[in-house]
C-alpha positions as CSV (number, residue, x, y, z in Angstrom):
1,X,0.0,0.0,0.0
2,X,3.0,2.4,0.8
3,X,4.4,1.7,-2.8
4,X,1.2,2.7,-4.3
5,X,-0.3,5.9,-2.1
6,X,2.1,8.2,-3.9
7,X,1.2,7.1,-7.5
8,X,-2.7,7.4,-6.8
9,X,-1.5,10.5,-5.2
10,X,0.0,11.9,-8.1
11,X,-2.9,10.6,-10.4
12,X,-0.9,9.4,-12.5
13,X,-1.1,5.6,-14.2
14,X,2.6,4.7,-15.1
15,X,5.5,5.0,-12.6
16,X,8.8,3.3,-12.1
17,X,10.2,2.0,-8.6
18,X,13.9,3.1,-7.6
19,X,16.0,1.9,-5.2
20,X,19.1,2.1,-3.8
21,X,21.7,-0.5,-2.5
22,X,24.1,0.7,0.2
23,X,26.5,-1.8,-0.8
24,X,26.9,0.0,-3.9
25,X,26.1,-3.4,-5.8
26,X,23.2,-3.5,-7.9
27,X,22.8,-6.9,-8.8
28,X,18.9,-7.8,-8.0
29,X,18.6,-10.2,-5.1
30,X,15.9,-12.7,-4.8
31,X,14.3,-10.3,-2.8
32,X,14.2,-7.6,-5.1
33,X,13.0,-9.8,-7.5
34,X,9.9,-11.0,-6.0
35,X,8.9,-7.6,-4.6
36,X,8.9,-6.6,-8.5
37,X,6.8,-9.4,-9.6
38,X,4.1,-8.7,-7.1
39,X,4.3,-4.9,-7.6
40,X,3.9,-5.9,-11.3
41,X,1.0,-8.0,-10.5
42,X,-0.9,-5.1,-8.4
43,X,-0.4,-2.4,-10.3
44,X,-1.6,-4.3,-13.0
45,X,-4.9,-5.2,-11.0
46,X,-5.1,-1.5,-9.5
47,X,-5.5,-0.5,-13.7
48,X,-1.5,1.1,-13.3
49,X,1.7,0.2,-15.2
50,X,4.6,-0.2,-13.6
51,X,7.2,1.0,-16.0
52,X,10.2,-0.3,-14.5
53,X,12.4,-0.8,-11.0
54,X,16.0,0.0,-11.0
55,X,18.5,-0.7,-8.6
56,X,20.5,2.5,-8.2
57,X,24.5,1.8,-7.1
58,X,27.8,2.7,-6.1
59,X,29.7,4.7,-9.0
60,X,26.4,5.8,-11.3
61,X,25.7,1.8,-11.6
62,X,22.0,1.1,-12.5
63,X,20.0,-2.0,-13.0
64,X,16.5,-2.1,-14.6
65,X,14.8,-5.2,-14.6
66,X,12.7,-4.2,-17.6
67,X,16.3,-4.5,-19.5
68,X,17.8,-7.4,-18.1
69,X,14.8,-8.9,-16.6
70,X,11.9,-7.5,-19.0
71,X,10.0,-11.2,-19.2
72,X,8.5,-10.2,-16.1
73,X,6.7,-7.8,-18.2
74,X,6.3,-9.6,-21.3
75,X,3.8,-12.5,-20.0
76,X,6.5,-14.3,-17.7
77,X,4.6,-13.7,-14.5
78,X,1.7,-15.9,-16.1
């Protein structure tokens, strides 16, 4: 519910989720993983789109599931 308030608070339909790893690795744990299938999955059933969740890291690193994991999105959740 926390994830969501400030998107229906926005009024807006398409967001991305960013977060940060202190370790400065951005490799996407298991946990991370999950969390963005089920964030997929509610947005989905709330009518939203959840454009994409990147790991933010040490030295400008980024990881975004929709490139390196993007069959979440395309059907791989079903």
């Amino acid at each position: 519910a926390e994830l969501f308030r400030p998107v229906f608070l926005a009024g807006v339909q398409k967001f991305f989720v960013v977060h940060n790893h202190p370790s400065g690795q951005v490799e996407a744990s298991p946990e991370d993983i999950s969390m963005t299938k089920q964030v997929i999955v509610t947005a989905e059933k709330l009518g939203l789109t959840c454009l994409d969740h990147v790991i933010c890291g040490g030295e400008g690193r980024v990881f975004s599931f929709r490139e390196s994991k993007g069959h979440l999105w395309d059907g791989g959740l079903r």
